[in-house]
N, C-alpha and C positions, 0 to 999 in steps of 0.2 A: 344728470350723470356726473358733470364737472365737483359739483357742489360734495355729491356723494363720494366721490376718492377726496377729494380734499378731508372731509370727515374723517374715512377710515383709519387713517395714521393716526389722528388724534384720538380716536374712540382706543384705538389698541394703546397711546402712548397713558392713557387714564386708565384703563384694566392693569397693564403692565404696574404701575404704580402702586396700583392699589391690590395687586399680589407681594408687590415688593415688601409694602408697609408689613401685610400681614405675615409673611415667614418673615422677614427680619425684623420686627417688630414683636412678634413672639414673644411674651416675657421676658423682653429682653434686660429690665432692670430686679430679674427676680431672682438672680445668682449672686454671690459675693463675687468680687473680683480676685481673678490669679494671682501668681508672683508677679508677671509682666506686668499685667493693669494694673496692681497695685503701687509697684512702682512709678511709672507715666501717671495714673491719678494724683500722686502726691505732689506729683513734679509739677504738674498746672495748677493742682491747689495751694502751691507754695506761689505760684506766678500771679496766682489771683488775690492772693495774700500780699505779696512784697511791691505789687506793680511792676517790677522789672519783668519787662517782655523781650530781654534781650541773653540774660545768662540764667539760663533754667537751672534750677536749683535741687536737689538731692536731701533732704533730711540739713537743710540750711549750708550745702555744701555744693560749687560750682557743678553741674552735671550736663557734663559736655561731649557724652557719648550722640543723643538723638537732636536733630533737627528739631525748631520752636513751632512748624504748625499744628501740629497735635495741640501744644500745651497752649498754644493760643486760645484756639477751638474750643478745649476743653475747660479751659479758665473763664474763657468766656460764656460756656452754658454753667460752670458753678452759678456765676453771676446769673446768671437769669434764672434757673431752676433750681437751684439749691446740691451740695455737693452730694450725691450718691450716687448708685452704679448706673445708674438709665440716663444721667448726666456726662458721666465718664465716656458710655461707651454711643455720647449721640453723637460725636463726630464720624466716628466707623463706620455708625449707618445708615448715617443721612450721603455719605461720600458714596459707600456701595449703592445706593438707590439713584443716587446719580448718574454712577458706574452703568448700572442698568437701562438706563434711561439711555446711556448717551449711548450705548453699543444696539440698542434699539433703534435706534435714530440714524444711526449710517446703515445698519441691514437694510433702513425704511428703500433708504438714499439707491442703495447698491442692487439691491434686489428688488423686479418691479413685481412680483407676485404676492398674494396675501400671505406665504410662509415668513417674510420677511422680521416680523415679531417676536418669531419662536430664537433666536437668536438671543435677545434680552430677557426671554423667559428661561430659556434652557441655561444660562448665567445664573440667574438670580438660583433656579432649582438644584443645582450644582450641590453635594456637600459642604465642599473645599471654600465655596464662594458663600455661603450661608453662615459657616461657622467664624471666617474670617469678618462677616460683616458685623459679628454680635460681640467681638474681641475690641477692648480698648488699646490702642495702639496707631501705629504708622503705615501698615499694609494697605490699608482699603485707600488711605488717602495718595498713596503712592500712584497705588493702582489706576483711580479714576485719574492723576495728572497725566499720567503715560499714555494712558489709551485716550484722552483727550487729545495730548499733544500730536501723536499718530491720525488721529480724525484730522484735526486739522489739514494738517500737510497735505494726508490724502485728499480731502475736498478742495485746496487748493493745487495739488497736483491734475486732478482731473478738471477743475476751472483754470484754465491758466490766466483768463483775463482777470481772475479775482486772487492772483497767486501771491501777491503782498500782503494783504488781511490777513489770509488763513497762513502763509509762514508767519507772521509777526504773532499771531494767537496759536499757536503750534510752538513759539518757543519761550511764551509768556506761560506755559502750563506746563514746557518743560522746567525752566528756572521753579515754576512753583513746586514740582516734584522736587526741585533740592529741598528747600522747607519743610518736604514732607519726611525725606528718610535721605537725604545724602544727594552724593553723586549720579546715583542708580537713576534719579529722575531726568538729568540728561544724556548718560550713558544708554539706556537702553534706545528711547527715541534715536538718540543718534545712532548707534547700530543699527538700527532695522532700516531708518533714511538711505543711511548712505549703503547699505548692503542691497536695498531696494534698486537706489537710482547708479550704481554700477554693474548689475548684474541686469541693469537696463540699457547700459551704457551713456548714462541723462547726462553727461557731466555739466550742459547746459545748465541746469538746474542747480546742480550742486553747490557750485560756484557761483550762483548769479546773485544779483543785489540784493533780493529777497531773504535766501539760504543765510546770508551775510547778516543780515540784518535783523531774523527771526535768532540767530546764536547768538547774538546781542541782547537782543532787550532778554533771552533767557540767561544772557549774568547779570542783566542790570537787577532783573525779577529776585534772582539769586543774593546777589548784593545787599540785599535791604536787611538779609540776618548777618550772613559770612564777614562783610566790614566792618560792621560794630563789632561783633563779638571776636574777629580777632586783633583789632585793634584794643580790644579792653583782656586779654585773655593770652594773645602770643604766642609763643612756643606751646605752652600748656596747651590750647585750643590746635595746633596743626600735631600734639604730638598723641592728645589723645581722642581726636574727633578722625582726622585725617587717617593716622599713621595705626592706630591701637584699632579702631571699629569701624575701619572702613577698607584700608589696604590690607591690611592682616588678616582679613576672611580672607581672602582669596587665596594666598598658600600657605595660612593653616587654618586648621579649623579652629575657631573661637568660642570658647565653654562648653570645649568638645562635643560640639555642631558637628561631626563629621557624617563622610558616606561615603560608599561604592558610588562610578564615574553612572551607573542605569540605577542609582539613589531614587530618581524621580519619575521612571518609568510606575513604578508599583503605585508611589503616592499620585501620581495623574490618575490612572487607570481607576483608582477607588476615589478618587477626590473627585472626579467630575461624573460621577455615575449619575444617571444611566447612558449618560450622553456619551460618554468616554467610546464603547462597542462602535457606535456608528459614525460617531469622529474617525474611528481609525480609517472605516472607507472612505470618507467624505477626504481623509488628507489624503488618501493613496491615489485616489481617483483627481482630486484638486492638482498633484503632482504630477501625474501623466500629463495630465492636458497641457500644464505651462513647459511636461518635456518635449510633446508630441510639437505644439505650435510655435515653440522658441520663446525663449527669454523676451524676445525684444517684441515678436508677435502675438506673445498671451495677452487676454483680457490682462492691464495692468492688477483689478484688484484681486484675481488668483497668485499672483503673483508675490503681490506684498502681504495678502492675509497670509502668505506659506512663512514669510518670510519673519512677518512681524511672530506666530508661533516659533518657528524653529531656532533663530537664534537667539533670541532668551535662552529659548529652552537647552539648548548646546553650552550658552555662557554659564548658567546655573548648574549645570551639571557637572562643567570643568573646574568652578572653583570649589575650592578645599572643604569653606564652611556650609553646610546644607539644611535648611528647616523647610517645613512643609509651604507654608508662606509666602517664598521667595516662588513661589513658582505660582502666586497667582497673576503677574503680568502676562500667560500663554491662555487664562481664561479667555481674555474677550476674542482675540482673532480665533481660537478654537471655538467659541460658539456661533463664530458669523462664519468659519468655513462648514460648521455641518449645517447652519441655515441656507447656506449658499447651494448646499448638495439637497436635501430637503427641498428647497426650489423648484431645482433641477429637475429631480424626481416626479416633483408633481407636474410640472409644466412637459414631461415627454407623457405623460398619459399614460402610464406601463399598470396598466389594469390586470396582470397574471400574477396568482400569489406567491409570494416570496419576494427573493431576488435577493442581493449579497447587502443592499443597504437596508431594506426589511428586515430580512434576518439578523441583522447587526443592532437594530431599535431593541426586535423582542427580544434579544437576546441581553441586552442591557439594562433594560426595562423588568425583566425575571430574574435581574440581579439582586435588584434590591429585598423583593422578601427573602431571599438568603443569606442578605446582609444582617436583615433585623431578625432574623433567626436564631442565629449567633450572637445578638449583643444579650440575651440574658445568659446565656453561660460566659463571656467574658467579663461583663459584672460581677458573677459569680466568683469568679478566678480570681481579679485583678482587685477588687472591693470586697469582697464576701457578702452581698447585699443583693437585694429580690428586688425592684421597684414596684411598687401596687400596678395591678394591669398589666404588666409588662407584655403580657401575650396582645396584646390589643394592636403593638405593634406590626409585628409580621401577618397580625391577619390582615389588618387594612392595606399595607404594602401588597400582602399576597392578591386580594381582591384589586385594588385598581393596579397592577402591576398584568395580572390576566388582563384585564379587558382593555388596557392599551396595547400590549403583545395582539389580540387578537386583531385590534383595528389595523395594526400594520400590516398584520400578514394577511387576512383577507382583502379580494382586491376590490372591490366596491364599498370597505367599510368609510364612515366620516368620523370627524374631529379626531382624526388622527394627532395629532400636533395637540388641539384641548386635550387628550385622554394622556397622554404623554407625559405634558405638564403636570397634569391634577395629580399622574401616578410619582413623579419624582416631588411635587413641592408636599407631600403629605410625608412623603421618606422623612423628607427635609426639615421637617418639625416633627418627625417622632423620633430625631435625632435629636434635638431639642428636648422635648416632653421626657422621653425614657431615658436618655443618657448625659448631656449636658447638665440638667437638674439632679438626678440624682447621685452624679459621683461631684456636683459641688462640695460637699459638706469636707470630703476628703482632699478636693486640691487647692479650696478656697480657703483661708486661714482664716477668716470672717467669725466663725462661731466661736474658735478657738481663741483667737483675740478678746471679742464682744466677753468671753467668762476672767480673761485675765484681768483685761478693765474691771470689770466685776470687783474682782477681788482689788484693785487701787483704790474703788471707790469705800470699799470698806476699811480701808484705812491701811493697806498691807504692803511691803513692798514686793514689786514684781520685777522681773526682766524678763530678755530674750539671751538662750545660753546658745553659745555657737552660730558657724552661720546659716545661707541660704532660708533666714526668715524675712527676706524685704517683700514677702506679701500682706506681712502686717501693719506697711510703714503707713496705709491711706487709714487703716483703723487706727493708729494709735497716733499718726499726726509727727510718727517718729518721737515720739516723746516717752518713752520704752529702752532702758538701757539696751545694750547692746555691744556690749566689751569685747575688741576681738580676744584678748586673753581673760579665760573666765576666773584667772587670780582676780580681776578687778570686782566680780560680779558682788553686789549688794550683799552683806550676810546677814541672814536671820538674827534676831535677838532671842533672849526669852520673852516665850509668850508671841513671838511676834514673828511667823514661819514667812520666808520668802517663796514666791510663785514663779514659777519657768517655765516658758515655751521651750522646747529641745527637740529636735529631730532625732529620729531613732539612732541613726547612724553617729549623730554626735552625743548620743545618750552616755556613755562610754565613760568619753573624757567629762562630764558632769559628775557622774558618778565617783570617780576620780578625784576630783577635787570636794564632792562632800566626803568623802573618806580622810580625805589628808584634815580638815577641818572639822572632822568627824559630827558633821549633821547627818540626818536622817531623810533620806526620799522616800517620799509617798507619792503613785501617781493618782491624780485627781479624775483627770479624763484626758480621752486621747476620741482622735479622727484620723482614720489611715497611718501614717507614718508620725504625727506629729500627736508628742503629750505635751498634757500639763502637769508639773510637777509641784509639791509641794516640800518645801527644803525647811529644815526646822532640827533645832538640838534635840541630841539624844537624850 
């Protein structure tokens, strides 16, 4: 029997896994990259280029808005696998599987019944957590240091004899969240800490050698980029890392990132489906209980899973700048409070059909084919474009979306929790299949690029006219003019027409300036917003 639970954890910690791989893992190198990832790729592939691992670089220019563990990570799988997009974005999703893993691993801890799993699956199956895991970027990595750091703590908070270890590794993962995206990776552990162990009244803790010592080693952690690079950088490094892309989101918005103060109530609610319906009871119900028993008399980890959710989620909403993103750090304590309620549920034995957290499954669960019912007419709208099969989506959603709805609500059905899962990670890659792939071509500037080069390689000159094209910087290596005044732009000879990437909006002032130098525009081809033109005498 001993032998058998020891098992069990591991058996679900290798399923878990091996779901992970396959929705994030998804084609995942089969899209061009965005403007964001294009940027952050170029930036590691100039790192991996120049060997400086200390001032990340921009089209051969200091770029000192993001933290270096991305461009580490990702300079470092250039080297080993060769620069392309399944390269770029394997730091993303090797961090979110980790992600997964580790929030599987304290449910295992926290909760002694077999739902304890569905925690790390109801994560991974998540929109919000799927799409963020296939994006090249800082989020995911963020993510896994925070909810890292928080595990920690917590397993040292409930072992006190082991309370030095896990603080000392609780603020080695915070420091590494600086590396990953800023401040944010000790700011937020620190809020939930200390909002935890006052509202526990711990101050013991708070204050003790350990607290002392784990906020240590997480600036020493810290230290290893922030010293060098302001030491070699200075003002510039505090005026534009600090002060421009880190205090400045908060009372304004930045690239006009703005929202309404309930911005993130709409984006949770659809990001985290289907899970999102039955979370809302598992937190109202999680809430009573730490009201009904007292702060200082709840099970501590109702407590902190409320805690570690709500104040992000409060801090996120308060400040100025808002993307969908910033709000993946309230994933993992929101999938381990509805595994926690899920638990519960199964362990009172309420064998009568319905009940307010049933009814809140199927009802989340029946979200989804009316989700993907909908994505071919807003394809339609926002692309004008059909995907092949497209209907294949909402039937599959509709079918296994039924037959987990039914398992909840009848009271003697099984694999409730399996039928759940299979019905949200199949959403979850036909999010993927029918909509991430097919409106690449329009937000990825890959094919548009790959025909400009084209035309270089034939001997022509090209540019980029206007701005808002640094999604071309990883195709073209930044080696693509790019004049902020298009007086500079290359002009055509005879015989010899110049090529332009231009966005619509800046179509305008192009136009404008071959009229004053009276060439002639031709557009060659276009994707969504973005042509190419061809510039050449009249």
């Amino acid at each position: 029997m001993g032998a058998s639970h020891r098992f069990q954890p591991l058996a679900a910690s290798v399923l878990l896994a091996g779901l992970a791989l396959l929705v994030v893992g998804f084609r995942l190198g089969r899209t061009g990259l965005w403007t964001d990832e294009s940027i952050y790729a170029q930036t590691a592939h100039e790192m991996a280029q120049s060997g400086d691992w200390i001032t990340p670089t921009l089209c051969r220019r200091p770029y000192l808005i993001k933290p270096p563990l991305y461009h580490w990570l990702a300079a470092s799988a250039f080297h080993l696998f060769g620069e392309d997009e399944l390269a770029a974005r394997l730091p993303q999703a090797l961090f979110g599987i980790a992600t997964i893993l580790s929030v599987g691993w304290l449910a295992t801890g926290l909760f002694p019944k077999k739902s304890g799993w569905l925690a790390g699956a109801a994560l991974l199956t998540s929109p919000g957590f799927t799409i963020g895991a296939r994006v090249a970027g800082m989020d995911m990595l963020l993510l896994l240091c925070i909810t890292l750091s928080l595990i920690c703590f917590f397993k040292g908070y409930r072992r006190r004899t082991a309370l030095r270890p896990w603080f000392l590794a609780s603020g080695f993962f915070a420091g590494l969240g600086m590396l990953a995206k800023g401040p944010l990776g000790v700011f937020v552990p620190a809020m939930v800490i200390l909002v935890f162990l006052g509202l526990r009244r711990d101050f013991r803790v708070t204050f003790s050698r350990a607290a002392l010592e784990g906020g240590l080693v997480a600036l020493l952690t810290a230290s290893v980029w922030y010293a060098p690079v302001w030491l070699r950088h200075g003002q510039d490094f505090t005026r534009v890392f600090w002060v421009g892309n880190n205090l400045a989101r908060i009372s304004e918005p930045v690239s006009d990132h703005a929202g309404p103060l309930g911005y993130y109530l709409p984006v949770f609610l659809i990001a985290f489906l289907p899970w999102s319906f039955p979370f809302a009871v598992a937190l109202g119900r999680a809430s009573r209980r730490v009201w009904k028993e007292g702060l200082r008399a709840s099970a501590p980890e109702d407590l902190f899973l409320l805690i570690w959710f709500i104040a992000p989620f409060l801090f996120y909403s308060a400040i100025a700048t808002k993307l969908p993103g910033y709000l993946l750090p309230v994933f993992p304590p929101a999938a381990l409070i509805l595994s926690r309620e899920w638990d519960l549920e199964e362990a009172a034995a309420r064998r009568r059909a319905g009940g307010p957290f049933r009814l809140a499954c199927a009802l989340g669960v029946l979200a989804l084919p009316g989700v993907a019912l909908a994505v071919p007419f807003l394809l339609q709208y926002r692309y004008e474009i059909q995907p092949e099969r497209v209907w294949l989506f909402p039937a599959a959603a509709f079918l296994t979306a039924l037959a987990a709805a039914l398992s909840v609500l009848l009271p003697r059905a099984r694999f409730r929790g399996m039928l759940m899962v299979t019905a949200a990670a199949i959403f979850s890659v036909g999010l993927v299949q029918f909509v991430v792939i097919p409106v690449e071509p329009y937000e990825s500037m890959k094919g548009m690029t790959v025909k400009l080069l084209k035309r270089r390689q034939a001997g022509f000159p090209v540019a980029l006219a206007g701005p808002h094209l640094k999604g071309t910087y990883f195709y073209t290596g930044c080696s693509v003019p790019n004049p902020r005044d298009l007086k500079n732009l290359p002009r055509p000879g005879p015989g010899l027409p110049l090529y332009c990437l231009v966005k619509d909006r800046f179509r305008r002032d192009l136009e404008n300036w071959a009229s004053r130098g009276r060439f002639h525009l031709r557009e060659v081809r276009r994707s969504g917003s973005l042509a190419l033109l061809e510039v050449s005498w009249e």
